[in-house]
C-alpha positions in Angstrom: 110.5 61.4 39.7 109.7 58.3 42.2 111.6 55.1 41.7 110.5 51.3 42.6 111.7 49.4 45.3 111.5 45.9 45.0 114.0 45.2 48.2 112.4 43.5 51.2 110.6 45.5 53.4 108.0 45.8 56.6 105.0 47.7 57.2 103.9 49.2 60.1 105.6 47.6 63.5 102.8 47.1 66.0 101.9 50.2 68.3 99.9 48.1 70.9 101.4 46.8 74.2 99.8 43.0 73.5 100.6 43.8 70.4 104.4 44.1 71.4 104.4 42.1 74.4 103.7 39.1 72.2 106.3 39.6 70.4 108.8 40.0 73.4 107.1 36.6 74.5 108.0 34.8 70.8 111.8 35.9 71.8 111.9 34.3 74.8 110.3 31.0 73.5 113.2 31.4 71.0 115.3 31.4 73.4 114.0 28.5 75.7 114.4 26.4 72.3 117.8 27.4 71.5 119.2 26.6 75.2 117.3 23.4 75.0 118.9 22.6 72.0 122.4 23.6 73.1 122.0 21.0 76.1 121.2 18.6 73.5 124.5 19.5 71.8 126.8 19.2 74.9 125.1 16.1 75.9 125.9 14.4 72.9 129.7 15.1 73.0 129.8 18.3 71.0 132.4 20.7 71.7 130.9 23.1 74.5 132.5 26.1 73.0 131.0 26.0 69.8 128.0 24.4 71.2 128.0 28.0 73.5 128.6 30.1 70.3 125.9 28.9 68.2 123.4 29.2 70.7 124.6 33.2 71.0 124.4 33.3 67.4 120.5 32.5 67.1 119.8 33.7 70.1 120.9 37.2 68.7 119.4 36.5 65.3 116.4 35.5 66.8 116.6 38.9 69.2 117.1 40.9 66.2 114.8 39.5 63.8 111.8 40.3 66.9 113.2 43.9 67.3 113.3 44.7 63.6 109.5 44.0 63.6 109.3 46.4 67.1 111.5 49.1 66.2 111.1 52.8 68.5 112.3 52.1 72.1 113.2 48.6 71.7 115.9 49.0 68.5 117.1 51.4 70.4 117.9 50.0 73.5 119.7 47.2 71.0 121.6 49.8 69.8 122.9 50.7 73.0 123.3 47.1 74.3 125.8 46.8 70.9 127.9 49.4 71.9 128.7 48.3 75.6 132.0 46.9 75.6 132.3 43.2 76.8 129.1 43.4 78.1 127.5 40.9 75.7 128.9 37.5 74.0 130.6 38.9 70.7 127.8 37.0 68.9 125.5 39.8 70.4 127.3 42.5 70.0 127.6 42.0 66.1 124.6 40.9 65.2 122.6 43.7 67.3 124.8 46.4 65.8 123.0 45.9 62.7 120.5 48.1 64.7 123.1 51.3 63.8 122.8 50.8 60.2 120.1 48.8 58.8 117.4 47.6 59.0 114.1 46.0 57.3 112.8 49.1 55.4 109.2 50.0 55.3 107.4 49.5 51.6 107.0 52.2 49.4 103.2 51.9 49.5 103.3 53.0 53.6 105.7 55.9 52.8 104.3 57.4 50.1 101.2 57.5 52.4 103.2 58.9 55.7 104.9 61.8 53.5 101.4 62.5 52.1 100.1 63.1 55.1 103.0 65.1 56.9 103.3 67.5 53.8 99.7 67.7 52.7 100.9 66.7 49.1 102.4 63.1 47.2 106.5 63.2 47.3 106.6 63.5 43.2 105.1 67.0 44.0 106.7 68.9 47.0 110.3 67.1 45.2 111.9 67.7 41.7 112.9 63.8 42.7 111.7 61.6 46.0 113.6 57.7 46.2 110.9 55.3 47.5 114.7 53.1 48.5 115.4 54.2 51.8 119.5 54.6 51.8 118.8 54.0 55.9 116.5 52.5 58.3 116.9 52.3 62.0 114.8 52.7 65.1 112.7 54.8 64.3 112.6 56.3 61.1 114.6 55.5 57.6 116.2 58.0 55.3 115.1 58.5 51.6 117.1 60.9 49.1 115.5 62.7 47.3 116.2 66.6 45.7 114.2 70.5 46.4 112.9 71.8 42.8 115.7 73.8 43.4 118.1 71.6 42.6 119.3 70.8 46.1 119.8 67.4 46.8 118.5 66.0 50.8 117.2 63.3 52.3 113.9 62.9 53.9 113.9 61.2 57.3 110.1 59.3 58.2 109.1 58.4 61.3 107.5 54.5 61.6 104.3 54.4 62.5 103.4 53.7 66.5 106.8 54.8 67.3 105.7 57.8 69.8 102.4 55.3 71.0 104.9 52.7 72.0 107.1 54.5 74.3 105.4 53.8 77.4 104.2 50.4 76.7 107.9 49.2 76.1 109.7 50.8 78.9 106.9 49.0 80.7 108.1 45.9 80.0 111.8 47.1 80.3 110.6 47.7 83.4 109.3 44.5 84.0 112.6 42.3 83.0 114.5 45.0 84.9 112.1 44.0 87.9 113.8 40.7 87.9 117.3 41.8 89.1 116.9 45.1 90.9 113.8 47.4 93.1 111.2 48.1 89.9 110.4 51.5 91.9 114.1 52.2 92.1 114.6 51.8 88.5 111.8 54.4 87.4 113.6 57.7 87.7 115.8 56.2 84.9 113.5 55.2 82.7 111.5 58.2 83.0 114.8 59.8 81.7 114.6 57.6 78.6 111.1 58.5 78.0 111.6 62.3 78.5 114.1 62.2 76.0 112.8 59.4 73.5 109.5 62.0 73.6 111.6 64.9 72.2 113.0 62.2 70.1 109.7 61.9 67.8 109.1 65.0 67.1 111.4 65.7 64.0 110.7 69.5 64.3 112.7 69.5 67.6 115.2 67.5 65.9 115.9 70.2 63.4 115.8 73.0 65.5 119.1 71.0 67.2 120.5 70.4 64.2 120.9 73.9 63.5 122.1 74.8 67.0 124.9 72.3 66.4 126.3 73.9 62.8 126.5 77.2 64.6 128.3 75.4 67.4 130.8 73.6 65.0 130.8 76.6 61.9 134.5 76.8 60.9 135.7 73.3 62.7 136.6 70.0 61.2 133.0 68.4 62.2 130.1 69.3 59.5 126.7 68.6 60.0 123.7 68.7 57.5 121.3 71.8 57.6 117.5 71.3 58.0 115.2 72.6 55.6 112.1 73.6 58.0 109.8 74.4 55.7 109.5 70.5 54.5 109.7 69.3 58.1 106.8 67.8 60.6 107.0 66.6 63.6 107.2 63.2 61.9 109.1 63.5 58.4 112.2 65.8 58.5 114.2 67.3 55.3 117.6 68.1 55.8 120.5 68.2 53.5 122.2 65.4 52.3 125.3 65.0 53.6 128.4 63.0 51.6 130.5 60.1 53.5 130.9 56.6 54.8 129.9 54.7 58.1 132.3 53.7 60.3 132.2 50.1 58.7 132.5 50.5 55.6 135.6 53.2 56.0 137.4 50.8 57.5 137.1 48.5 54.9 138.8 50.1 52.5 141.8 49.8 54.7 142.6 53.3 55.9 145.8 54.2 57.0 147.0 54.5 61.0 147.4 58.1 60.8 143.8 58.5 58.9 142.8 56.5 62.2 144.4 58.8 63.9 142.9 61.8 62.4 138.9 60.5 63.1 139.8 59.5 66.5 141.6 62.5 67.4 138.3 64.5 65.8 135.8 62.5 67.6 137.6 62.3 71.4 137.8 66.2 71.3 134.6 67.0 69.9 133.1 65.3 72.9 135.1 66.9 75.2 134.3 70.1 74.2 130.5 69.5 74.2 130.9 68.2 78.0 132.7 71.2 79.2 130.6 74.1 76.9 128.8 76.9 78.2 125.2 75.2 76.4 125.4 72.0 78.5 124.5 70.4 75.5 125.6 67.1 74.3 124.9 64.8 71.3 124.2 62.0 73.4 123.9 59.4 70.6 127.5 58.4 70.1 126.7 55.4 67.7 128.8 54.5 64.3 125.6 55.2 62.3 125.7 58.8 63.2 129.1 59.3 62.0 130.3 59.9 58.5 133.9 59.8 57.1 134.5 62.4 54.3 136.7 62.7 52.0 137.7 66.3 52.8 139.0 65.1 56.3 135.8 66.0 57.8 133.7 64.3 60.5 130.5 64.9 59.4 127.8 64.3 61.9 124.0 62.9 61.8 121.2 62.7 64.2 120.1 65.7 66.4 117.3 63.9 68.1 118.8 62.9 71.1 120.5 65.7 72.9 121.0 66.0 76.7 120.8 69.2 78.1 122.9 68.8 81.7 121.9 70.2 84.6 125.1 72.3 85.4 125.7 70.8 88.9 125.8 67.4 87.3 128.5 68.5 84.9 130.1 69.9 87.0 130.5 67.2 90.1 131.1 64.6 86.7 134.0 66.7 85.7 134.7 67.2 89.6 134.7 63.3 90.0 137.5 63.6 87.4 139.7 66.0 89.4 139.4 64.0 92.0 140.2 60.8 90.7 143.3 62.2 88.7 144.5 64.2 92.3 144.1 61.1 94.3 142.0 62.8 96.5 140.1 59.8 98.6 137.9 62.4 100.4 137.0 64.7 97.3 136.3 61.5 95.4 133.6 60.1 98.5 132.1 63.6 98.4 131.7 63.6 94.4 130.1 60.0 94.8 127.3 61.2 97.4 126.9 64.2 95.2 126.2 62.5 91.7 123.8 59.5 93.9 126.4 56.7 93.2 126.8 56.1 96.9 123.8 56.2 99.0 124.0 57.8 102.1 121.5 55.4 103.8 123.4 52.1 102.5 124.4 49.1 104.7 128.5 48.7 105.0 128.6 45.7 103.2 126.5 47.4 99.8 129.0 50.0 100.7 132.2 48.0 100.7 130.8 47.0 98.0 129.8 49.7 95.4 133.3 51.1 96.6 135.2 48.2 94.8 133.4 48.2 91.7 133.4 52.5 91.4 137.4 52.0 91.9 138.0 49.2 89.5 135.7 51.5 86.8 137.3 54.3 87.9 141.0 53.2 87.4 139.6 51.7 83.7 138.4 55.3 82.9 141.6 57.2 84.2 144.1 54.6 82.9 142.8 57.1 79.3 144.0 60.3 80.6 146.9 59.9 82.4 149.2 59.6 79.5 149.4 62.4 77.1 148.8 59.7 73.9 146.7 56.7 74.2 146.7 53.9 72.1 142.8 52.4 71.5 144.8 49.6 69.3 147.2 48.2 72.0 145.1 48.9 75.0 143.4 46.2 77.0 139.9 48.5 77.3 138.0 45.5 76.3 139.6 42.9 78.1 139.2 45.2 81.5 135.5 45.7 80.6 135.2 42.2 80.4 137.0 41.1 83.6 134.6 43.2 85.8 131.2 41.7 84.5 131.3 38.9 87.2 131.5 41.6 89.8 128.5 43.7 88.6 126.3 41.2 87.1 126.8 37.7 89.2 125.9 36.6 92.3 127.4 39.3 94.7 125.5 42.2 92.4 122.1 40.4 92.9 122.6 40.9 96.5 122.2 44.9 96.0 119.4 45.2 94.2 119.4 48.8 93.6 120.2 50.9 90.7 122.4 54.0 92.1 124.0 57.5 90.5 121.7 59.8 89.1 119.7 59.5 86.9 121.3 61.4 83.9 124.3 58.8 84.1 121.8 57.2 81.9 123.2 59.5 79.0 126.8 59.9 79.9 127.1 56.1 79.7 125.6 56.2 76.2 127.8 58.5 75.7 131.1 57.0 77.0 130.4 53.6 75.1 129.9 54.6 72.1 132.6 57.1 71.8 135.1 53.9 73.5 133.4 51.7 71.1 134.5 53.7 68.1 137.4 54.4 69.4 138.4 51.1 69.8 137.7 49.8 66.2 139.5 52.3 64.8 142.3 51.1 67.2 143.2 55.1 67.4 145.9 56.6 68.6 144.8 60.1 70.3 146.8 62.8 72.5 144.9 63.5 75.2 146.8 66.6 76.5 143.9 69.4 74.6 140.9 67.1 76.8 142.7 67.2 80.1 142.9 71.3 79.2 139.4 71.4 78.7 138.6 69.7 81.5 141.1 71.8 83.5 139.0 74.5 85.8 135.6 72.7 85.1 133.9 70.8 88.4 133.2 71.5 91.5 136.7 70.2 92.9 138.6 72.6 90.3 136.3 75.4 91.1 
């Protein structure tokens, strides 16, 4: 069975770097037009807040609409931008998390073709039933249910087209914009991070071969993941089970109770925790609301396997060590973790040094303030607000003065990490004991050791 779709959708987002360069290019004329037009506003007596607020507004629609047509690296990297607390105008924030849900699908017509090719047959004949809707679409693939002539229903994940070609051209021009504020050569180390793991990111088969590494990890606990079916997978379309809940967004529409709140948060804080200190050094490093489900069984259920960090274990453990430190007060242990993880350069001048110093202790003392009580409240903390007062030290005039990216380069994925599990945190407005964390932590890290 194979149902119409008559919903808007997209074809194949361009693969080539003029191709996507261009389209970059059309954003920023966007966004000349919508400053010009906000001068226009304020000059004419318009109230400069609102004035300020609808320029975000299509600024970010404009952003979006261009990344939609993109997708791959450059969704992505919206999706992560979303989740970085105070770090964008609320406008931004909002409108770019659209990137964790939804968004244009591809037509029917391109995935019947790219499930044709991947499982050498049409959808109506490896499936008893195959949806041409897709129930998801995000960076770089969307989600169709459909059900095994068995009788099992799954969904089929497929990969856009040009998703895998683009890698390099976009992080090419990331690199480029990121050119403008710190050393391009300094920068690569990170972005060859991205690419390692956005490579292993498009190939679906790797995907489910993490998938079921995690339900072994999480067999018998509260968090339930789907199970891949490997004989339907390539490295571009992937069959899994389908897996019953709701997104973080629409959960909380239906008003859920504080200790419900509780309950998620409580489930999601300690299931990263434990993935930080484990014996695998494996983390699901994609800590985004779309990849959560709320169940009705109390369950968190949890989706995409395709980004997982695998941590060297001497950067675990001088993270975790930084921790110690930090919670012991040690000055000294803390300035030796720093060196260790790269986030103070030996060779740096005293006044980047003075510095970086000032920003790692106002971050740091945002990051302890979670642990040291045993309960924290995410709905009458000022996480946000403290997020926000420290952009003008990192991002204005005295941060342009150090142009140079520092800590090593798998902070990349610990920050992803760390925002989205505070984002979600946060919009639950949670209330979580910390005390089983701090015990997991507890004898982990080279300080502890």
């Amino acid at each position: 069975m194979q149902d119409k779709d008559t919903s808007p959708s997209q074809e194949a987002p361009p693969g080539g770097a003029r191709e996507r360069g261009l389209s970059a290019a059309k954003a920023g004329v966007k966004f000349g037009r919508n400053y010009a037009r906000y001068l226009s506003r304020r000059a004419t007596g318009t109230d400069r807040t609102a004035a300020r607020q609808e320029m975000h507004t299509r600024n970010a629609e404009d952003l979006f609409s261009e990344l939609s047509k993109l997708r791959g690296t450059a969704l992505k990297m919206a999706q992560g931008l979303s989740m970085e607390p105070g770090f964008l105008p609320e406008q931004f924030s909002d409108i770019l998390a659209r990137a964790q849900y939804n968004v244009p699908a591809m037509g029917p017509a391109l995935v019947h073709r790219l499930v044709t090719q991947a499982l050498g047959a049409p959808p109506e004949e490896v499936f008893a039933e195959f949806s041409n809707h897709a129930v998801a679409a995000a960076s770089l693939g969307q989600v169709h249910p459909a059900r095994l002539k068995d009788g099992t229903p799954v969904v089929v994940k497929v990969q856009y087209p040009n998703v895998r070609e683009s890698i390099d051209s976009d992080l090419r021009l990331v690199r480029g914009i990121a050119g403008r504020f710190v050393d391009k050569e300094a920068v690569d180390p990170y972005l060859e991070e991205v690419r390692d793991l956005m490579m292993e990111e498009t190939d679906y088969r790797i995907e489910g071969a993490n998938m079921e590494e995690f339900a072994r990890r999480f067999e018998g606990t509260q968090v339930v993941t789907p199970r891949w079916i490997e004989a339907l997978t390539t490295e571009r379309v992937l069959t899994m089970t389908r897996m019953e809940g709701q997104h973080l967004k629409e959960w909380l529409e239906e008003g859920p109770s504080q200790a419900q709140r509780d309950h998620y948060g409580q489930l999601l804080w300690d299931v990263i925790h434990e993935q930080v200190v484990g014996a695998s050094l494996r983390v699901h490093a994609d800590a985004h609301p779309g990849n959560f489900l709320f169940r009705a069984d109390g369950r968190l259920g949890l989706l995409d396997f395709g980004c997982i960090k695998t941590f060297p274990v001497a950067f675990r453990d001088g993270l975790v060590g930084l921790y110690h430190a930090r919670m012991a007060n040690d000055t000294e242990a803390l300035l030796r973790s720093y060196t260790d993880l790269e986030m103070l350069p030996v060779d740096i001048d005293e006044e980047g040094r003075t510095y970086l110093l000032e920003v790692l202790d106002t971050l740091g003392a945002i990051i302890e303030s979670l642990y040291r009580p045993d309960h924290y409240d995410f709905g009458q903390g000022q996480l946000l607000e403290q997020f926000q007062a420290i952009i003008p030290q990192i991002t204005g005039r005295e941060a342009y003065k150090h142009r140079r990216p520092v800590g090593s380069r798998h902070f990349v994925f610990v920050n992803r990490l760390l925002a989205g599990m505070l984002s979600i945190l946060t919009q639950l407005g949670a209330r979580i004991d910390t005390r089983r964390a701090k015990d997991l932590l507890q004898g982990v890290g080279s300080e502890a050791a």
